[in-house]
N, C-alpha and C positions, 0 to 999 in steps of 0.2 A: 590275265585275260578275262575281260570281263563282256558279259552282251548288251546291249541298249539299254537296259534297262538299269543294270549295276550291279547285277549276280554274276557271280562267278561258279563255272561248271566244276560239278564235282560229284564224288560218286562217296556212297552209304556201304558199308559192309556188317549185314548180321549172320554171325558165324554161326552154323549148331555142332553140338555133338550128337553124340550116338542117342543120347537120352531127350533128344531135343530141348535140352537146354540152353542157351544164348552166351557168347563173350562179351566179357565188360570188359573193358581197359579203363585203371583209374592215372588220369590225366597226371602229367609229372609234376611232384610238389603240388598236389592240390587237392582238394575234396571229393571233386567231381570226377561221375563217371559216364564212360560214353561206347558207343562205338566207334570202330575203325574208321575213317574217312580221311579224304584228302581228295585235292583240287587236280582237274584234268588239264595236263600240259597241252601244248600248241601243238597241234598234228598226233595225237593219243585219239583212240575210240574211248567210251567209258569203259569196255572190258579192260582193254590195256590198263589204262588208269588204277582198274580196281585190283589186277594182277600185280602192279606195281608198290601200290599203297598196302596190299594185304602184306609183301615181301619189308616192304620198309617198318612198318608198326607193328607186326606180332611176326615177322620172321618167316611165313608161313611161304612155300610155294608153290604153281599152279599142278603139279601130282600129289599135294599136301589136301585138296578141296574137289569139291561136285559143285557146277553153277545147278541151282533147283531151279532158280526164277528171278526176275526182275521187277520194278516197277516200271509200268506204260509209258510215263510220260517223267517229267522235272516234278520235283518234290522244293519248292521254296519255303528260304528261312530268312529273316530280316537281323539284323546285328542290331544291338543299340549300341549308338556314337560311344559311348564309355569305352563300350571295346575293339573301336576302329582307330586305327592312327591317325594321328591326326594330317598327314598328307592325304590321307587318301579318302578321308571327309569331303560330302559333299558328290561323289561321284560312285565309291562302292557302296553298297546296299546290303548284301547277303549272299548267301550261295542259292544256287537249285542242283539238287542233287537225283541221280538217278541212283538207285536202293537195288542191293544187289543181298540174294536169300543162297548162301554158302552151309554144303553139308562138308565138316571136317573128314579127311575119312583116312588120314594120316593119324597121330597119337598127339595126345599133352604136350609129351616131350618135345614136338616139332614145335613148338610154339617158342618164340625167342624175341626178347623187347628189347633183345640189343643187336638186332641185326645190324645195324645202320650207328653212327657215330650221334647220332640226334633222335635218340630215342622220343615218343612219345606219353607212354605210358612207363608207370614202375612197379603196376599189380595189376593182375587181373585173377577172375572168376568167371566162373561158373551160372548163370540164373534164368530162373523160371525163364519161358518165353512171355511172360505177362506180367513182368514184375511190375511194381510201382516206378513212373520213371520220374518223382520225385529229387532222384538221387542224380537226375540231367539236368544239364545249366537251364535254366526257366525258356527263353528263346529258343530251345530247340527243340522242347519236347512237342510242340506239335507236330512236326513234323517225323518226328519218329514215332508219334501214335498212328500218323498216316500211314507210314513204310510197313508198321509192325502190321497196321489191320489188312492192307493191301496183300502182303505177302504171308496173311498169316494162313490161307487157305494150300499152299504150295506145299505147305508142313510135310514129311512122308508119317504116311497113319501107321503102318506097322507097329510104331516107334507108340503106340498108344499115346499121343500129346495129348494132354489132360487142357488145350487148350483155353480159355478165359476164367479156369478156376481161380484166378486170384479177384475175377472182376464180379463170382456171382455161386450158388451152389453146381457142383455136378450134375447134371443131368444125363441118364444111362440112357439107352438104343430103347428100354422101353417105354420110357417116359417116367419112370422112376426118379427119385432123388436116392441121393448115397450110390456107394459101390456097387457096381453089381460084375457077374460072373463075363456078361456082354458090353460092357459100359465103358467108359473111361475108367482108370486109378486115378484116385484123389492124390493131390500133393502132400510127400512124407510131412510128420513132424517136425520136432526138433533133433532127433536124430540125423545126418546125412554122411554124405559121402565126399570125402576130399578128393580132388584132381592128385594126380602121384606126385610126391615132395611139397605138397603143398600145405599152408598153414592158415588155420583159423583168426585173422585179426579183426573183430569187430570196429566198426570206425562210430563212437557216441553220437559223433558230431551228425551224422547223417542216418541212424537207424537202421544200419544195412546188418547190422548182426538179426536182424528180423530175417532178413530174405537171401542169407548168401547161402552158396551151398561149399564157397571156399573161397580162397587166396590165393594167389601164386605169387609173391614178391621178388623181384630182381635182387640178387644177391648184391 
């Protein structure tokens, strides 16, 4: 289902947890990692769609999450021809996607990459809400810098999100730099925290031993 233009509608999912950290699913057989997404069937709302897609690719179901918020309007991404079939050259384009901001409030364990016979991902983690998204296929990262900045005010602050520390120093409630008693927490060291059963595999190829906080691999 595609609109005049050549996009096909589809909906974005960034999951948090409690620590407001983000889900990555790293795509099956391959380097890259991403968020949850998929395309909205023929008579679906995008909620449907994203209740769907969240059920299909991390297992997760709708008393498993909190909607926080949404983006306003379509979020567009362009494909390059490389990675379009070749039927369908010439007439699809890309998707636009509306970006959905999910608090997990179910556990780890709800979380399952083999819900469905067609998994998409075979790991995931844990990461900053600001990480480098370096580690996302080139063509799409714009579009998830828009989602992330868009939706990055919706955050729940309780959760102290140390929000754009990876992009600049801390800045405290007084105008101070570094920690303060009022302030954000800075992001730990190299010390952290695994998700339950989960295992540390640094991937060389891609530098993410810099910025994970875990792995969870499909058995």
């Amino acid at each position: 289902m595609l609109d005049r233009d050549g996009f096909r509608p589809n909906v974005g999912i960034i999951l948090l947890n409690q620590k407001n950290q983000v889900f990555w699913g790293k795509r099956i057989r391959t380097h890259s990692w991403q968020f949850p997404q998929g395309g909205i069937d023929r008579g679906e709302t995008p909620e449907q769609a994203m209740y769907r897609e969240l059920h299909e690719e991390v297992g997760l179901r709708p008393e498993h999450v909190r909607i926080i918020a949404r983006t306003r309007d379509w979020l567009r991404y362009e494909v390059p021809d490389r990675y379009i079939r070749r039927d369908a050259r010439g007439h699809y384009k890309g998707q636009k996607q509306i970006w959905y901001l999910l608090q997990l409030t179910g556990h780890d364990w709800n979380l399952n990459l083999r819900a469905t016979n067609h998994p998409e991902f075979d790991a995931w983690r844990w990461n900053d809400y600001w990480v480098p998204l370096d580690v996302v296929v080139e063509f799409k990262r714009g579009v998830y810098e828009m989602a992330l900045t868009e939706l990055a005010r919706f955050i729940p602050r309780h959760e102290h999100h140390r929000n754009r520390y990876l992009r600049g120093g801390v800045r405290t409630r007084d105008g101070m730099d570094g920690p303060h008693d009022g302030g954000m927490t800075p992001v730990p060291g190299p010390e952290f925290e695994l998700p339950p059963g989960a295992t540390f595999e640094p991937d060389p190829q891609t530098g993410l031993h810099q910025l994970a906080r875990g792995t969870q691999r499909v058995p």
